[in-house]
KESE-10693 format. One record per residue (C-alpha): chain; residue number from 1; x, y, z. Coordinates in Angstrom, 3 decimals, decimal comma, padded with zeros to 6 digits. Layout:
BEGIN
<r><c>A</c><k>NUM</k><u>X</u><v>Y</v><w>Z</w></r>
...
END
This chain:
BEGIN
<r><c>A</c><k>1</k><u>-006,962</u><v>-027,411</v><w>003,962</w></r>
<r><c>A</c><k>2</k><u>-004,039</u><v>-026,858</v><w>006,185</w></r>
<r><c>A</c><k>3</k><u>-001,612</u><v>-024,728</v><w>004,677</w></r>
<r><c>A</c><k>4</k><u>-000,589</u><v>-023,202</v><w>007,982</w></r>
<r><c>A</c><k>5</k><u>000,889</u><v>-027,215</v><w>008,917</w></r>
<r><c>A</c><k>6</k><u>002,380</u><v>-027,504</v><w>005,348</w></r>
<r><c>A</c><k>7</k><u>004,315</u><v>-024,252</v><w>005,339</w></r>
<r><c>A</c><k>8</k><u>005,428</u><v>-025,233</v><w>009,362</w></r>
<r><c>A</c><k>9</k><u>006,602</u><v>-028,686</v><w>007,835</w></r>
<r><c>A</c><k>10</k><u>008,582</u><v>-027,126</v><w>005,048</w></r>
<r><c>A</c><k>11</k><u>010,609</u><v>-024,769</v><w>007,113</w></r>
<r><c>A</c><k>12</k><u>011,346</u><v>-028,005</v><w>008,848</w></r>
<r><c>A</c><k>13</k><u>012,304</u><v>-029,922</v><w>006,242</w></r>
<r><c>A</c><k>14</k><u>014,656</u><v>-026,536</v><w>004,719</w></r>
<r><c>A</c><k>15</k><u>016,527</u><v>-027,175</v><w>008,043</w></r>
<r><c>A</c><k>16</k><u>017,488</u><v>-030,571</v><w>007,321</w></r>
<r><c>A</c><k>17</k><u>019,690</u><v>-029,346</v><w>004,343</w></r>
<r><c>A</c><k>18</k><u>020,074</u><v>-032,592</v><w>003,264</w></r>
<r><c>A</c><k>19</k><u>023,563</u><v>-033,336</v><w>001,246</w></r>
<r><c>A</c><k>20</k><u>023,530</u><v>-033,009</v><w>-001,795</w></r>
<r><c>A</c><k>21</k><u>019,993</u><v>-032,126</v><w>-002,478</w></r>
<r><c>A</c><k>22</k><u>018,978</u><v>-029,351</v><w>-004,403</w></r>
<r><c>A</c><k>23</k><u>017,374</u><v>-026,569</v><w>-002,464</w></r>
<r><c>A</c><k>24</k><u>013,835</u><v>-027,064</v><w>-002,427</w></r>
<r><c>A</c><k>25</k><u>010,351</u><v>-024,753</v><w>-003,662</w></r>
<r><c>A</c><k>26</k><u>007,254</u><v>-024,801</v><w>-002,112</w></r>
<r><c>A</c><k>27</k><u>004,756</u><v>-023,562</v><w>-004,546</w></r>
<r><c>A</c><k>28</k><u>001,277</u><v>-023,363</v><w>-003,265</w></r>
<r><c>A</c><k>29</k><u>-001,475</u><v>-023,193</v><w>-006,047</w></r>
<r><c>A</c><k>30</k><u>-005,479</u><v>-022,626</v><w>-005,637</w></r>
<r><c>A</c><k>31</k><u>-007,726</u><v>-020,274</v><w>-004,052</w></r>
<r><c>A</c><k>32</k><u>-006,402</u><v>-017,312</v><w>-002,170</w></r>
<r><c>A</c><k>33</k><u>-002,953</u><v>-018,873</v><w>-002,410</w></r>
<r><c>A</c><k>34</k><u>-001,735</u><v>-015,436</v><w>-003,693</w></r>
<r><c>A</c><k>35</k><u>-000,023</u><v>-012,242</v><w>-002,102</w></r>
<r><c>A</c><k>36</k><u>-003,240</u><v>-010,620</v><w>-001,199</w></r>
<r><c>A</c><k>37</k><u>-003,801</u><v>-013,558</v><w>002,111</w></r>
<r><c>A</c><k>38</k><u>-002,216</u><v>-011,466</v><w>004,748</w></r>
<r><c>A</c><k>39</k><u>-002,033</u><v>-014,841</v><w>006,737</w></r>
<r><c>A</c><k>40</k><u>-000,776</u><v>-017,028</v><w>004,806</w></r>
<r><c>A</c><k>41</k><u>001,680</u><v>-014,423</v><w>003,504</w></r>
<r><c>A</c><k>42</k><u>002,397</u><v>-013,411</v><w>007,587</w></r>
<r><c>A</c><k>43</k><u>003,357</u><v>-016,893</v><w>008,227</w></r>
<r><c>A</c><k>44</k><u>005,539</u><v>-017,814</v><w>005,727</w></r>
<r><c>A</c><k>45</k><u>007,453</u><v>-014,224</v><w>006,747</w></r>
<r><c>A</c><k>46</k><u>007,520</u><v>-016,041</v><w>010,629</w></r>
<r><c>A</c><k>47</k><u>008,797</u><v>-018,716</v><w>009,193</w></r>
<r><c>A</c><k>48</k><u>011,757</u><v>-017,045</v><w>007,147</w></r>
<r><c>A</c><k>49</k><u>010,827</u><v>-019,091</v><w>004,020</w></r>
<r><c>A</c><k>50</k><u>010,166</u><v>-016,561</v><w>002,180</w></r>
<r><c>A</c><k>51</k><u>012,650</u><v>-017,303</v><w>-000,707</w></r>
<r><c>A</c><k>52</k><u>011,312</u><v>-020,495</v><w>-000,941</w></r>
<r><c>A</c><k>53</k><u>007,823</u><v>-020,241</v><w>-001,185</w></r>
<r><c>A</c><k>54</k><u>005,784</u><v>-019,227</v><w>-004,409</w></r>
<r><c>A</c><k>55</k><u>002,309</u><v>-018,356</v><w>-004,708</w></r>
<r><c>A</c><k>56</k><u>000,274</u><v>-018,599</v><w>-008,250</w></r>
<r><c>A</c><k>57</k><u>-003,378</u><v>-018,083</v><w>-006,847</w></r>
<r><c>A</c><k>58</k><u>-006,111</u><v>-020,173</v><w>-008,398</w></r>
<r><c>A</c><k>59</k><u>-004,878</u><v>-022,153</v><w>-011,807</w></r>
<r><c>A</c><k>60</k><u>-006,227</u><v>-024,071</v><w>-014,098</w></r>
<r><c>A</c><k>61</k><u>-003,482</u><v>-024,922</v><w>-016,116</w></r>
<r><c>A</c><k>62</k><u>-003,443</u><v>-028,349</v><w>-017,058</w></r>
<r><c>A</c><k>63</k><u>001,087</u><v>-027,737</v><w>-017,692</w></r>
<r><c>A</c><k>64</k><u>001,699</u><v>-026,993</v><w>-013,978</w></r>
<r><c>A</c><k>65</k><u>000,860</u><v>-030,536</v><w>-012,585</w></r>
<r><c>A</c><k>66</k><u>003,737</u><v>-032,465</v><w>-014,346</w></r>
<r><c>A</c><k>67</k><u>006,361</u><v>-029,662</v><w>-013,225</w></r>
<r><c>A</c><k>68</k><u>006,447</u><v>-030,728</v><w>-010,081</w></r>
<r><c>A</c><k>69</k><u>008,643</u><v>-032,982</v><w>-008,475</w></r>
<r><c>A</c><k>70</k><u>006,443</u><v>-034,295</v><w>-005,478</w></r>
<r><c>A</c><k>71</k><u>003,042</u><v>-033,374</v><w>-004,354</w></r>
<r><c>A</c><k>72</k><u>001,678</u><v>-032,937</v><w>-001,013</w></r>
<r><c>A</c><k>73</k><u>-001,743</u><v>-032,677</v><w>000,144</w></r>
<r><c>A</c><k>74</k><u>-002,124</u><v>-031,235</v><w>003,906</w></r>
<r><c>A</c><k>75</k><u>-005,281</u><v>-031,431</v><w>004,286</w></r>
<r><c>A</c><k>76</k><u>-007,282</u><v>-032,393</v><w>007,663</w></r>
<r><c>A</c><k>77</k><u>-010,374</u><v>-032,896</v><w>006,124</w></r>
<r><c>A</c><k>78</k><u>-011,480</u><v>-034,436</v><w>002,630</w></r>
<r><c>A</c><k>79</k><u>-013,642</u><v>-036,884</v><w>001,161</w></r>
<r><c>A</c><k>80</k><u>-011,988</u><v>-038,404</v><w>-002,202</w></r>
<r><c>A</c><k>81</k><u>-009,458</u><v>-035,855</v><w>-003,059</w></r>
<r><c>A</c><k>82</k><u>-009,436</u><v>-035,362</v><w>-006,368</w></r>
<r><c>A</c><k>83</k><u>-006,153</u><v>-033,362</v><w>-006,729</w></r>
<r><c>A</c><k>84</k><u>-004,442</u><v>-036,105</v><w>-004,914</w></r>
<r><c>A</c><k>85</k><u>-005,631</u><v>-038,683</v><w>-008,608</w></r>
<r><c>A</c><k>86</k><u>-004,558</u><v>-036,119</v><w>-010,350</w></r>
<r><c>A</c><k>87</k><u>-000,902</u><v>-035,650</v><w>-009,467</w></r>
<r><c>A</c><k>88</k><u>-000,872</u><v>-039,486</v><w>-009,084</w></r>
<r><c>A</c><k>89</k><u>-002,352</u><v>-039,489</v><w>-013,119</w></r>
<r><c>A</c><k>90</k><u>000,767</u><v>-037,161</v><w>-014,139</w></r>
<r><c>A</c><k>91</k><u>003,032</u><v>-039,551</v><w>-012,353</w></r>
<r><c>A</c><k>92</k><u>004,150</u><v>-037,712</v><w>-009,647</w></r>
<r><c>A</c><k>93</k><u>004,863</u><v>-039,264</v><w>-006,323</w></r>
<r><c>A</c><k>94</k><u>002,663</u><v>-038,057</v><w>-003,510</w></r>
<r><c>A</c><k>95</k><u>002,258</u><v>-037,148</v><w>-000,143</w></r>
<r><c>A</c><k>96</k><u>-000,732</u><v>-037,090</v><w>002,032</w></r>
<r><c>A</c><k>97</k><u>-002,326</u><v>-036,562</v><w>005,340</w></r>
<r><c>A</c><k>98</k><u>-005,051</u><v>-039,607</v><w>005,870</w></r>
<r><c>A</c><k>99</k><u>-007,997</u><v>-037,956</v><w>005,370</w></r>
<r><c>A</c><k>100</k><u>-010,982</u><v>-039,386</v><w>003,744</w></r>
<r><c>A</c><k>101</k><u>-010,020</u><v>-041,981</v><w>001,093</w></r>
<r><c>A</c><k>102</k><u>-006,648</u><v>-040,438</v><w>000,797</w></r>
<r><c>A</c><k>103</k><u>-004,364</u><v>-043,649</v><w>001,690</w></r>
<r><c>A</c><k>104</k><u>-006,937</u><v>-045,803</v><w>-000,477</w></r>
<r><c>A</c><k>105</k><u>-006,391</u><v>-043,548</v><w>-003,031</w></r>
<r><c>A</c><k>106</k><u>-002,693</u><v>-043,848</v><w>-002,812</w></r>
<r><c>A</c><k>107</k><u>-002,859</u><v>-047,728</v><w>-002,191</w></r>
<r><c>A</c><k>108</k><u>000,393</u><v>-047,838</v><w>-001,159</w></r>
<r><c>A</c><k>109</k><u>002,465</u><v>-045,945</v><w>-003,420</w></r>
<r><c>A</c><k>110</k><u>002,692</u><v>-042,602</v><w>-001,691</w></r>
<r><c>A</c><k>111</k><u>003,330</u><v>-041,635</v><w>001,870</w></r>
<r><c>A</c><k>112</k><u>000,212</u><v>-041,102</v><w>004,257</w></r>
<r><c>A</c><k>113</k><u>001,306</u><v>-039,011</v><w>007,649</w></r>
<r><c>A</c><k>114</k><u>-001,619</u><v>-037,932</v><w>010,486</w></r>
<r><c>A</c><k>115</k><u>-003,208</u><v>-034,392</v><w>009,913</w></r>
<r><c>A</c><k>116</k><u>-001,649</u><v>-031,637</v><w>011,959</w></r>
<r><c>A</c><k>117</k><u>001,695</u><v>-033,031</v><w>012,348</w></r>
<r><c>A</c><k>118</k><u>004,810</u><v>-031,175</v><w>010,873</w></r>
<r><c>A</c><k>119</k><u>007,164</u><v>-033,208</v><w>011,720</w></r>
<r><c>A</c><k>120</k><u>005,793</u><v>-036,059</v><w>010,193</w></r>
<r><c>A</c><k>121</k><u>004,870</u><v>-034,298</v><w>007,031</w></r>
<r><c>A</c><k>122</k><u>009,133</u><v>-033,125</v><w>006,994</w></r>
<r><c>A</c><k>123</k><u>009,998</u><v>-036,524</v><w>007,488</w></r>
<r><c>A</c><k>124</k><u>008,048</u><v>-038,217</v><w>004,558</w></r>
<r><c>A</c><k>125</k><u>009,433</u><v>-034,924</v><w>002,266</w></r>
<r><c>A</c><k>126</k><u>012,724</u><v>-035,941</v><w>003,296</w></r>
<r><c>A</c><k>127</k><u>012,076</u><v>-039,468</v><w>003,032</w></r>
<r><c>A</c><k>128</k><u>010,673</u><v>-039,109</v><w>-000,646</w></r>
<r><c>A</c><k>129</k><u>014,144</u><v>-036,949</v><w>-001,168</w></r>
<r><c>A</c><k>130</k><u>016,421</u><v>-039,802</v><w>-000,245</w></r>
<r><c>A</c><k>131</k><u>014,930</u><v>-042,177</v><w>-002,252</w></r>
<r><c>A</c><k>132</k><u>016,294</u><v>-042,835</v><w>-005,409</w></r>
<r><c>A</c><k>133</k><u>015,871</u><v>-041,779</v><w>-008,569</w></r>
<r><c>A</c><k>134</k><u>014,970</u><v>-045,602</v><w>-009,958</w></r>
<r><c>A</c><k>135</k><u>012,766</u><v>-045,579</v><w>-007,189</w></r>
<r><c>A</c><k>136</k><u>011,228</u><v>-042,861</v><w>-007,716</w></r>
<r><c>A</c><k>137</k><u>010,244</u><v>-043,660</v><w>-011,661</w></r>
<r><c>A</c><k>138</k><u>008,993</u><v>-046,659</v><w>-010,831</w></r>
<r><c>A</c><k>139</k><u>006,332</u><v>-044,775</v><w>-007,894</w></r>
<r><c>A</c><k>140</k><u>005,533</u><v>-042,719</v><w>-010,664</w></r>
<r><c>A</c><k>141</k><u>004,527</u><v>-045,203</v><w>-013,192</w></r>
<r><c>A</c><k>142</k><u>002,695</u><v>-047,117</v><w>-010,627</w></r>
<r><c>A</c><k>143</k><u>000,832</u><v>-044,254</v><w>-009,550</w></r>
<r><c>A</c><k>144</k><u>-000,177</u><v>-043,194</v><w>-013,493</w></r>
<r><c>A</c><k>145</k><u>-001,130</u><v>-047,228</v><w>-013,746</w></r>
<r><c>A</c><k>146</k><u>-003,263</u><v>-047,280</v><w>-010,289</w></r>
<r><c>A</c><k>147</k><u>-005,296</u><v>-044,200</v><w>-010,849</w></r>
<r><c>A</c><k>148</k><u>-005,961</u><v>-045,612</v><w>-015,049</w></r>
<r><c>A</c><k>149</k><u>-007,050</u><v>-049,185</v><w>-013,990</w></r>
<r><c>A</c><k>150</k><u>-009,165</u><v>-047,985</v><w>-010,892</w></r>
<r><c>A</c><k>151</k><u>-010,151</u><v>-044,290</v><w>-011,602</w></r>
<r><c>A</c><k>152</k><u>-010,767</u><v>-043,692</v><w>-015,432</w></r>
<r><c>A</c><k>153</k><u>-014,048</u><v>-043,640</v><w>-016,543</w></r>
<r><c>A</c><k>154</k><u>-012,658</u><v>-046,920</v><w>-018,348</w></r>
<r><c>A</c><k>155</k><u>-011,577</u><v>-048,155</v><w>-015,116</w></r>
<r><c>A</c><k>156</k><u>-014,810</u><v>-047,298</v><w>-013,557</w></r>
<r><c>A</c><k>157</k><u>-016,567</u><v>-048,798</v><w>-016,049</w></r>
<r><c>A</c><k>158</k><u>-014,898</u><v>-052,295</v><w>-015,652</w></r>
<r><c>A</c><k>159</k><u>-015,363</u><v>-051,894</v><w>-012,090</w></r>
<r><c>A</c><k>160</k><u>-019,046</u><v>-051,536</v><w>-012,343</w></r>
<r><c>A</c><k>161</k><u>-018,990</u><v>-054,698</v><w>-014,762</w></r>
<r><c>A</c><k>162</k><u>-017,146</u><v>-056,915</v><w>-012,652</w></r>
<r><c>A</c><k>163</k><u>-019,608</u><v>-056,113</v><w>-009,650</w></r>
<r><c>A</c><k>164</k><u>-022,917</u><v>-056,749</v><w>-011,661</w></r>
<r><c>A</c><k>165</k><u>-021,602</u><v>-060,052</v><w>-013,394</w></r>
<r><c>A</c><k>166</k><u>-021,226</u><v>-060,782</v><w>-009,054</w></r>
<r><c>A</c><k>167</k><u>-024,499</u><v>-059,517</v><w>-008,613</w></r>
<r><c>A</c><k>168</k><u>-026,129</u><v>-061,528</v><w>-011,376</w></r>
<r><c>A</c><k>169</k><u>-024,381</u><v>-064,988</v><w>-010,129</w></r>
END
């Protein structure tokens, strides 16, 4: 994980104070994502986003996925990342740094940026801002669809199907 990049990238993308947006909160859930990570906790201080950051610590609350408004996923290494299906499965539109089978994962219907980067992490958080509301429904509901059809055990199953009846011809 890369939290240290995300938090950099949201104090960027607080200084756009985009027009008529309403101010945005960073809320950073899993392990050690709490007050007692003196680093974490140091940075965001640095940064002077204090006001906008929350920290909940490890959760396993199934109600705090469909709360949010966009997801973002910093990472700058993963394999499949499974947190990234499951926003996508609540419908919420998604950002990611292409790692592992992050873009595949996303097919399309998120934003991908390089690890590391900041700046290009703001950009796609303002660039998910601007975009409209109709816009964003329809991400959603694409999202919800893509990760059903390809990554429910239903989905899987059909998958598996289709490639044996290939197999067998």
């Amino acid at each position: 994980k890369d939290h240290a990049t995300l938090l950099r990238a949201f104090k960027v993308y607080l200084d756009y104070k985009i027009q008529g947006s309403p101010q945005a909160h960073l809320l950073l859930v899993g392990k050690d994502m709490d007050l007692h990570n003196c680093e974490l906790n140091n940075l965001i201080s640095e940064l002077g986003i204090s006001d906008y950051v929350s920290l909940t610590g490890e959760s396993k609350s199934p109600e705090l996925m469909p709360c949010l408004d966009i997801f973002v996923l910093s990472s700058i290494g993963e394999g499949l990342p499974n947190v990234l299906g499951e926003a996508m499965s609540c419908g919420i539109p998604c950002i990611s740094t292409n790692v592992g089978d992050a873009a595949k994962l996303l097919n399309g219907l998120g934003i991908v940026v390089e690890p590391s980067n900041p700046k290009a992490l703001a950009e796609a958080m303002k660039d998910f801002t601007q975009t409209s509301k109709e816009k964003m429904d329809i991400i959603s509901v694409a999202s919800r669809k893509h990760i059903i059809d390809n990554y429910s055990p239903e989905g899987v199953v059909r998958q598996y199907t289709s490639l044996y009846n290939q197999l067998l011809e």
